[in-house]
C-alpha positions in Angstrom: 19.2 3.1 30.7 23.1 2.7 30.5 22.5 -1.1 29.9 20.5 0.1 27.1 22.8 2.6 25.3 25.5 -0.3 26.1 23.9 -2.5 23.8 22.8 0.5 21.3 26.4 0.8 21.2 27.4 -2.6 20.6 24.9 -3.2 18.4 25.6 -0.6 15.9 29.8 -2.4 16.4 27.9 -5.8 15.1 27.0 -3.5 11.8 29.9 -1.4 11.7 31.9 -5.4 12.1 29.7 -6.7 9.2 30.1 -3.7 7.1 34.2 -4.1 7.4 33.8 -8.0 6.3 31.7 -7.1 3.1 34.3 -4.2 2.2 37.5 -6.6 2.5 35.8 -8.9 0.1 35.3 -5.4 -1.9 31.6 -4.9 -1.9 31.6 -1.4 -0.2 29.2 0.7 -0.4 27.7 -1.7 -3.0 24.0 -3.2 -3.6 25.5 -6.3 -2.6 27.1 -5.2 1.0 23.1 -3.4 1.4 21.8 -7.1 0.8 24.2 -9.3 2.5 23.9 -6.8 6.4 20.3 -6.5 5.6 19.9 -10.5 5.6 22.9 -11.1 8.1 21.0 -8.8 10.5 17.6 -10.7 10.0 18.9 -13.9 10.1 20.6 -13.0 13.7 17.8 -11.8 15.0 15.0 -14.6 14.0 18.0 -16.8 15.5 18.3 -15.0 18.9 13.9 -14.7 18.8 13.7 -18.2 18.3 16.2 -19.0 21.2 14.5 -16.4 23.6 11.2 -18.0 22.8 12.1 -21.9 23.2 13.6 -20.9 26.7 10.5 -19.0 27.8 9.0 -22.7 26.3 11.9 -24.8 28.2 13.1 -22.9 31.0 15.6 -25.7 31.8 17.6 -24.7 28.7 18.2 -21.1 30.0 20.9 -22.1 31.7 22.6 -25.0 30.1 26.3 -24.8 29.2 25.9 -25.4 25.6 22.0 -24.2 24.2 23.1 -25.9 20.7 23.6 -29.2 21.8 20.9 -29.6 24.3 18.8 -28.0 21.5 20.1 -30.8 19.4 19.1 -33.3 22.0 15.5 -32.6 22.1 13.3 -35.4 20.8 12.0 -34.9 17.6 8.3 -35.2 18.1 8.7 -32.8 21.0 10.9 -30.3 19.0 8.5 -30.1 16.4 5.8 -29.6 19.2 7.6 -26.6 19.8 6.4 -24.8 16.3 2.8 -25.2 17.9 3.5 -23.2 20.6 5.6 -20.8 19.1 5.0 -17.3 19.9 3.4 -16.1 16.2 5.5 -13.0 15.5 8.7 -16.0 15.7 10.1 -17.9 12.7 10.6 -21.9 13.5 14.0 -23.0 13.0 15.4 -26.6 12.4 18.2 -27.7 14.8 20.2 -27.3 11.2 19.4 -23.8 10.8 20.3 -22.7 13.9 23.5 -20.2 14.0 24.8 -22.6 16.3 24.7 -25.3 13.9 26.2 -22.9 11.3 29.2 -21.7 13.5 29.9 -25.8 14.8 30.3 -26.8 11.0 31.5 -23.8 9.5 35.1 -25.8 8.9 33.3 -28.4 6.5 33.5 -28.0 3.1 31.0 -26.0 0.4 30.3 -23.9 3.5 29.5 -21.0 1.9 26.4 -22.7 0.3 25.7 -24.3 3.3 24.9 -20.9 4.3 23.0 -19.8 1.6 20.8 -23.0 1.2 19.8 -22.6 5.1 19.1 -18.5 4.2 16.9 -20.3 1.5 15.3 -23.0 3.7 14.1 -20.4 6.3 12.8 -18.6 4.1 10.9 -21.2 2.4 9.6 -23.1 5.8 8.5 -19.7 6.9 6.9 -17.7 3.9 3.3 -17.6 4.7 4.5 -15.4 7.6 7.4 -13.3 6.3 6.7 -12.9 2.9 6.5 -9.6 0.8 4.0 -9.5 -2.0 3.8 -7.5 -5.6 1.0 -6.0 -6.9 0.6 -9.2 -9.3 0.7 -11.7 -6.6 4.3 -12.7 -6.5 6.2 -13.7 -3.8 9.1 -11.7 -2.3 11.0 -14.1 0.3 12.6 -13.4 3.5 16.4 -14.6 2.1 17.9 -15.3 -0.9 21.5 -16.8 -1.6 23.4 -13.8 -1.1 27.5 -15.3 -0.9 26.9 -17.1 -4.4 25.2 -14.1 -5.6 27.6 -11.3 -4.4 30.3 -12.8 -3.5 33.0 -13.8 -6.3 35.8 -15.4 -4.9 37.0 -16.6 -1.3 33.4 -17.7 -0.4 33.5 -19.8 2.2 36.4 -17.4 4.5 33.8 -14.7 3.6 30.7 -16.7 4.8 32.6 -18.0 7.9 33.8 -14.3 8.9 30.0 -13.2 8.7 28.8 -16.3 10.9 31.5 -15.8 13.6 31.0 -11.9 13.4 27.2 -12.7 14.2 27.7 -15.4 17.2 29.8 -13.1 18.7 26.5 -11.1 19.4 23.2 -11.7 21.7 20.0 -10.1 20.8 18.1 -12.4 23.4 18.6 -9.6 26.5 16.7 -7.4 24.7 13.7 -8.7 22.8 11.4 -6.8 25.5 12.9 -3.5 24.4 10.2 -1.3 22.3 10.0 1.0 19.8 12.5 3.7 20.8 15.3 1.2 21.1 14.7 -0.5 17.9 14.0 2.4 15.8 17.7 4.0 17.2 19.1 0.6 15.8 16.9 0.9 12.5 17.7 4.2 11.7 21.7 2.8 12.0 21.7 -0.1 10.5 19.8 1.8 7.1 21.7 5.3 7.4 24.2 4.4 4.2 21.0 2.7 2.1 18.1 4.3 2.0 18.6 7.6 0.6 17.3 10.1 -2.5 20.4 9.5 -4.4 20.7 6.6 -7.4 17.8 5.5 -9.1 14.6 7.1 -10.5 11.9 6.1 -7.0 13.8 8.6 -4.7 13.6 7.8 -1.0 13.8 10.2 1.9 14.4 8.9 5.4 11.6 10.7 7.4 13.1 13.0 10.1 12.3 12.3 13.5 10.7 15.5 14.1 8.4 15.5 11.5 7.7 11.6 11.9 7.2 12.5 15.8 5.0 15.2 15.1 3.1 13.5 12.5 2.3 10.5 14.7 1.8 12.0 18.3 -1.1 15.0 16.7 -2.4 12.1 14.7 -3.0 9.3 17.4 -5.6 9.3 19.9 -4.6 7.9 23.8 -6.6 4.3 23.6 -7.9 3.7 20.1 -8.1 -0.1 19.2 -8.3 -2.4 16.2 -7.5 0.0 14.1 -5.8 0.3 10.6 -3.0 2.2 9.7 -1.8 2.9 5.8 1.1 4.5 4.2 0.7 4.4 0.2 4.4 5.2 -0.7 5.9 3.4 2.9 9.5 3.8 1.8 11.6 2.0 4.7 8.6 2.6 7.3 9.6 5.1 9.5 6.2 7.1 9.4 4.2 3.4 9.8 6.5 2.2 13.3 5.8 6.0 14.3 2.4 6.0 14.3 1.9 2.1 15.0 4.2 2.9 18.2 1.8 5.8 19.6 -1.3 3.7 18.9 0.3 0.5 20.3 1.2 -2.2 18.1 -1.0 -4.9 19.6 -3.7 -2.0 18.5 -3.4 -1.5 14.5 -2.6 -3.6 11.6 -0.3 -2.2 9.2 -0.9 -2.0 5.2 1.2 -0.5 3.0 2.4 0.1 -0.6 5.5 1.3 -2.0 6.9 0.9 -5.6 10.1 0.2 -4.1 11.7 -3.2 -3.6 14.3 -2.5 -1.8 12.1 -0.4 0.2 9.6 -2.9 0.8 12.5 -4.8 2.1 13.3 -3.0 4.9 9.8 -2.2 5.7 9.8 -5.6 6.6 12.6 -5.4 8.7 11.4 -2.8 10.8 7.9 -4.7 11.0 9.9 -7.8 12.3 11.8 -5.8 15.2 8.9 -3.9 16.1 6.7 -6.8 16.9 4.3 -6.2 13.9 5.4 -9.5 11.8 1.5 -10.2 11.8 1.0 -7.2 9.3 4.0 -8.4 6.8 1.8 -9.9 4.6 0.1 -6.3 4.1 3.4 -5.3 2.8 2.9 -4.3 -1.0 5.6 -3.9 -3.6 3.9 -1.9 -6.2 2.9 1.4 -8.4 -0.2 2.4 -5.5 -1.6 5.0 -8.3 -1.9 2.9 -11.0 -2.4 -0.2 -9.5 -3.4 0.4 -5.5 -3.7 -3.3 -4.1 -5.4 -3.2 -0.8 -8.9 -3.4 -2.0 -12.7 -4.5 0.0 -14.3 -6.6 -2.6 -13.8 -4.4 -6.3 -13.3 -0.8 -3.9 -10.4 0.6 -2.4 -10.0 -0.1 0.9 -10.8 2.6 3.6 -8.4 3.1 6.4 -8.9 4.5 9.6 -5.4 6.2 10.2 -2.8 7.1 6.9 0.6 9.1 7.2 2.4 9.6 3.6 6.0 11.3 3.3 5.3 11.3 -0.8 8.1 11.5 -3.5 7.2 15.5 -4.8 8.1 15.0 -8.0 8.6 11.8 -10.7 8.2 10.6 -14.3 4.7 9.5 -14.1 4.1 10.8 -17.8 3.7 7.0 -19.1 1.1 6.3 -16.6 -1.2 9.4 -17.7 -3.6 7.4 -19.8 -4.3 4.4 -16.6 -4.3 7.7 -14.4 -6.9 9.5 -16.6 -9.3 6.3 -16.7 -12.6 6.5 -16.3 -12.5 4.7 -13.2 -10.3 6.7 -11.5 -12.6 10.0 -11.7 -13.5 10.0 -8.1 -10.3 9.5 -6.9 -8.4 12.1 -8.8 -11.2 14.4 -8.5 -9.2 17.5 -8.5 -7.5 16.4 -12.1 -4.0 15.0 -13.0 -0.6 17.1 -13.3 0.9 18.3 -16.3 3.2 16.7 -17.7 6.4 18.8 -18.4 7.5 18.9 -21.8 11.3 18.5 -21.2 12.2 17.6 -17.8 9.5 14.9 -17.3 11.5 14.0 -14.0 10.0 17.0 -12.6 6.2 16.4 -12.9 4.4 17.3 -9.5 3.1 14.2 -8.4 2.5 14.3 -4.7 -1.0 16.2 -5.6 -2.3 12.3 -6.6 -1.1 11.1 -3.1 -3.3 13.2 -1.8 -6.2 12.9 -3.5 -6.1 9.2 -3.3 -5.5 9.7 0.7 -8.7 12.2 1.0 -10.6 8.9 -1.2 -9.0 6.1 0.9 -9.8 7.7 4.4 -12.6 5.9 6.5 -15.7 7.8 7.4 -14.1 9.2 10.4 -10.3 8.9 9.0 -7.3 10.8 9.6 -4.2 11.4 7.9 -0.8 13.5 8.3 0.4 14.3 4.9 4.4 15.7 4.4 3.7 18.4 1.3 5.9 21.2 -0.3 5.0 24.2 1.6 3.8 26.2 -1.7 1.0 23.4 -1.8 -0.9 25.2 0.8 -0.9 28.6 -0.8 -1.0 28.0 -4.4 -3.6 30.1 -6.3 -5.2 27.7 -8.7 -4.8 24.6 -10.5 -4.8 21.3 -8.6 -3.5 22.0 -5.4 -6.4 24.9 -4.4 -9.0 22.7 -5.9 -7.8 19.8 -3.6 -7.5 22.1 -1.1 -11.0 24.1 -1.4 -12.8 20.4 -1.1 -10.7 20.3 2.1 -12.5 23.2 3.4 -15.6 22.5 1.7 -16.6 19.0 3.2 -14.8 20.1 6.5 -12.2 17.5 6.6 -9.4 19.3 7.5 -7.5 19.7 11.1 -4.7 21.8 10.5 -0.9 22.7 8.8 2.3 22.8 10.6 4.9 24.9 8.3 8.0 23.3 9.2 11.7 24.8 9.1 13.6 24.8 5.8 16.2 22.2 5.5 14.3 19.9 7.9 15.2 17.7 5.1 19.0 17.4 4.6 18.8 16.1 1.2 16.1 18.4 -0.4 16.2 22.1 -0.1 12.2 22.4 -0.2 10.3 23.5 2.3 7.6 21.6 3.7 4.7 21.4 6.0 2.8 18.8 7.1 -0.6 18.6 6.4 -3.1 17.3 8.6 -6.9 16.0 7.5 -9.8 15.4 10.1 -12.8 14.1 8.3 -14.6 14.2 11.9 -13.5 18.1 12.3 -16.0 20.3 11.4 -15.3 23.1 13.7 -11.9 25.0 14.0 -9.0 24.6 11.8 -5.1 25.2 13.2 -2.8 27.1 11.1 1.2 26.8 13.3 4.3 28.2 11.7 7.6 26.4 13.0 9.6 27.9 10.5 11.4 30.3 12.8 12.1 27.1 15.3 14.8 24.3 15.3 18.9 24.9 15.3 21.0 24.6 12.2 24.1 21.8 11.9 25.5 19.9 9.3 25.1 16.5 7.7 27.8 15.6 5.5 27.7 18.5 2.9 24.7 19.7 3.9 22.6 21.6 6.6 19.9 20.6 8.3 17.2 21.7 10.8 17.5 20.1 14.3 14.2 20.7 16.3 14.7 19.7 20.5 12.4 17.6 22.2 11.0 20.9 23.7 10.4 22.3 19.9 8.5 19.1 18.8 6.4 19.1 22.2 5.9 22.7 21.6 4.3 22.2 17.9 2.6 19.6 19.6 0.7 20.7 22.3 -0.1 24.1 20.5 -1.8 22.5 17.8 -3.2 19.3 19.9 -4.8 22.1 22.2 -6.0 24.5 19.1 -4.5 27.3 21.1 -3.7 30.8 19.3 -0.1 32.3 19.9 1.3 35.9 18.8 3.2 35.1 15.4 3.2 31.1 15.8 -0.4 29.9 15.8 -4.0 30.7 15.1 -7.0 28.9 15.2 -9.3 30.0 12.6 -12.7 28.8 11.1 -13.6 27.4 7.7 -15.6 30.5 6.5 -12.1 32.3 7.2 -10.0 29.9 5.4 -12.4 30.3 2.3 -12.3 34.6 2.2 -8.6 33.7 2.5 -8.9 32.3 -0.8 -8.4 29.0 0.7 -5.2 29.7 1.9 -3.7 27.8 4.9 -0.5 29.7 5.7 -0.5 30.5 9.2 1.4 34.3 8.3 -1.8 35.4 6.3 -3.9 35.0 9.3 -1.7 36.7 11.8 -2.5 40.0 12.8 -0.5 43.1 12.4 0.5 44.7 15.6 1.6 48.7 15.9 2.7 49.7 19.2 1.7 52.7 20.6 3.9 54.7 23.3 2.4 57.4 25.4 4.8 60.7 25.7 4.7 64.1 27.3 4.1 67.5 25.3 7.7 68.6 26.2 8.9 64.8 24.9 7.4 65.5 21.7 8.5 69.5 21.6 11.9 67.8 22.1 11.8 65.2 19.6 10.5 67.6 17.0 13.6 70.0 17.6 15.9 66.8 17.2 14.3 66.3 14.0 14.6 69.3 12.7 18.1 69.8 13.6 19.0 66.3 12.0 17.2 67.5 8.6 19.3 70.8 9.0 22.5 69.6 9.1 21.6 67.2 6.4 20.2 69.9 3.9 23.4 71.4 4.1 25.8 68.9 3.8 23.7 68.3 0.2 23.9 71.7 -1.0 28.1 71.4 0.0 27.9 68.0 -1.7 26.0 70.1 -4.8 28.7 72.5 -4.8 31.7 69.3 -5.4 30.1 68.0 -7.9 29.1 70.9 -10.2 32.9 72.1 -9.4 34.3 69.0 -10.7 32.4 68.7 -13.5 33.8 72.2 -14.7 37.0 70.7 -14.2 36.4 68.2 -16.5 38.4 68.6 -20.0 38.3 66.2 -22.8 41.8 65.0 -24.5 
């Protein structure tokens, strides 16, 4: 364990180190520093994978003096026999593209696009496994030329600080380390990109609670060959969640996001999870107007799908392709209205749904962040969508989170949970009263402890009923609720009664009495003041 936060720890120095070489060449904070640590990172690690894999291949080079060289030294018909062999979630590198090869010629000339061309080569030698698609079929590689690109002077020092920055560093102790180690250095390495500020597709980093929560009541213990969906992915934290509790060896991924730069670091986090085989499932793309994964001419239907969705965007150009003909089943409950000044704020999560509830496998299940005033809305969209919840007996549950679980967005939210095989009770939990309060920057946020999230957990997983926090109810209940699913209208209203003597109440009468006394008469002295004062009163 201390090894591990050790290497946590120098880890997130390798980003911090990388981050301080992009802002001397005065790309701080810039889409240019995101790009140039994004790729720096990948290219490390697909270095140090490729290394740990050819020793586990040639164990004799473990423990040579100088890996490059002897690397170097391998015969070429038996180097290339290495690709073959190659474990499949690894990219194959040329003795040329190695890091080591970078850092032993990083005094030659035109280095700078030395670098870049090798980014480039990788890429290209290794697309049909790392490659990000659009919705029209293009190709989104692994690396582009980023020094030429974002870099305007000095190029080669800069390129040279980032290679001797990066050999500096060893990923190969580590590759066995899972999901709770990578996500840690993840959530780092992202924590000044991805956020809901600067551009019109907002993203919101997930919250480990709610991502925890979300994926732990979702999963099952054992499920296998399974597939797992996220229609607006962002960077992928609700995906590795869920793909982590299943088991990765157990799910393949899909996804859709509109989001480029999103899409890129999906595919990050798909590459240190382990799940490089479901990269090519990545989509770059509008999923309401044009969803991609598709079985034949129909959607796709996916076993497992967790959505964090953006609550509100500018969809009103897409209104007419939303309204088609064709998309009548899926947006059975009907389209939002589209604001006539502030367009930005058109409700839009109420189509993520909806095409959730359509894309969901006969059995299916989904975990669905919402505004909390979804689930007790009296009409329009939302209690339609929600009375065909009811109605076909799809739904498992709501969890009403805390406000400011989200430190960017002051809405509340709960997290919405569909069952299509649970046709008996319903769970209704309220963790609003749950969690501690700090700051983030300028703003608060709700922390909830390991105990909190296992608490929400196991009440709900167990459909057990506690005093103010939980209920179980059925879904004749939920519908003479008017299809309400806040847990508050189902809890019951408790009066205590206290037994007390004849003399205890003789006592407690007098007490009353003598209270109400001594206030009557301090009103009629009051009375007395004022109508003195107003005789007083003269006008001048």
């Amino acid at each position: 364990m201390t090894t591990d936060l050790n290497f946590k720890e120098q880890t997130k120095e390798l980003i911090d180190s990388l981050k301080a070489v992009c802002a001397g060449a005065g790309l701080g904070n810039t889409a240019g520093e995101f790009n140039i640590i994004l790729q720096s990172f990948l290219y490390k690690f697909l270095n140090d994978k490729f290394s740990h894999e050819v020793k586990k291949m040639r164990p004799e080079l473990a423990d040579v003096d100088n890996f490059q060289e002897a690397l170097e030294a391998i015969p070429e018909k038996e180097y290339q026999m290495l690709s073959i062999k190659l474990n499949v979630n690894a990219a194959f590198l040329r003795t040329d593209q190695t890091l080591g090869f970078l850092f032993n010629h990083q005094n030659e000339a035109d280095f700078a696009k030395r670098l870049d061309d090798t980014l480039v080569d990788i890429a290209a030698s290794n697309n049909a496994l790392f490659a990000v698609s659009t919705e029209d079929g293009q190709k989104l590689q692994l690396f582009e030329p980023m020094v030429e690109k974002y870099v305007a002077s000095k190029r080669d020092a800069f390129a040279k600080a980032i290679i001797n920055k990066l050999v500096e560093f060893n990923f190969e102790h580590i590759m066995n380390q899972g999901f709770d180690f990578f996500s840690t250095i993840f959530e780092y390495l992202i924590k000044d990109y991805n956020s809901d500020s600067g551009g019109k597709y907002a993203e919101y980093y997930t919250p480990h609670a709610v991502s925890k929560i979300m994926a732990t009541i979702l999963a099952p213990q054992g499920d296998t060959n399974v597939s797992i969906f996220d229609p607006s992915a962002g960077s992928g934290t609700l995906l590795m969640n869920l793909a982590h509790a299943i088991g990765a060896n157990n799910c393949t991924v899909y996804s859709q996001d509109i989001s480029q730069k999103s899409s890129n670091l999906l595919r990050l986090n798909l590459v240190l999870n382990g799940l490089v085989h479901s990269i090519g499932n990545v989509i770059q793309g509008n999923t309401m107007t044009d969803p991609y994964h598709k079985e034949g001419q129909q959607l796709r239907k996916f076993d497992y799908i967790v959505s964090n969705p953006p609550f509100k965007l500018d969809f009103s150009d897409d209104i007419e392709k939303l309204g088609a003909s064709s998309n009548k089943d899926r947006f059975f409950a009907g389209l939002p209205n589209v604001p006539k000044k502030a367009k930005d704020k058109m409700a839009i999560y109420p189509l993520f749904i909806q095409h959730i509830m359509f894309s969901l496998s006969r059995k299916g299940k989904a975990a669905i962040v919402v505004p909390t005033g979804f689930i007790t809305a009296q009409s329009g969209i939302e209690k339609r969508i929600r009375e065909k919840l009811v109605e076909e007996k799809m739904l498992a549950g709501v969890v009403s989170m805390p406000s400011n679980i989200f430190a960017t967005t002051g809405t509340n939210v709960s997290i919405l949970f569909i069952d299509k095989n649970n046709k008996e009770e319903v769970v209704l939990l309220d963790a609003s009263n749950l969690g501690t309060t700090v700051k983030e920057g300028k703003n608060q946020k709700t922390v909830l402890s390991e105990e909190e999230e296992n608490q929400v957990i196991q009440t709900f997983t167990d459909k057990k009923a506690v005093d103010d926090f939980s209920v179980v109810v059925s879904y004749d209940e939920i519908a003479a609720k008017n299809y309400s699913l806040s847990a508050g209208q189902y809890f019951e209203v408790k009066i205590e009664y206290v037994d007390i003597t004849a003399d205890e109440f003789a006592t407690k009468m007098n007490d009353f009495e003598s209270h109400l006394e001594s206030l009557f008469a301090e009103s009629k002295k009051l009375e007395k003041e004022i109508q003195s004062n107003l005789k007083g009163l003269r006008y001048e």
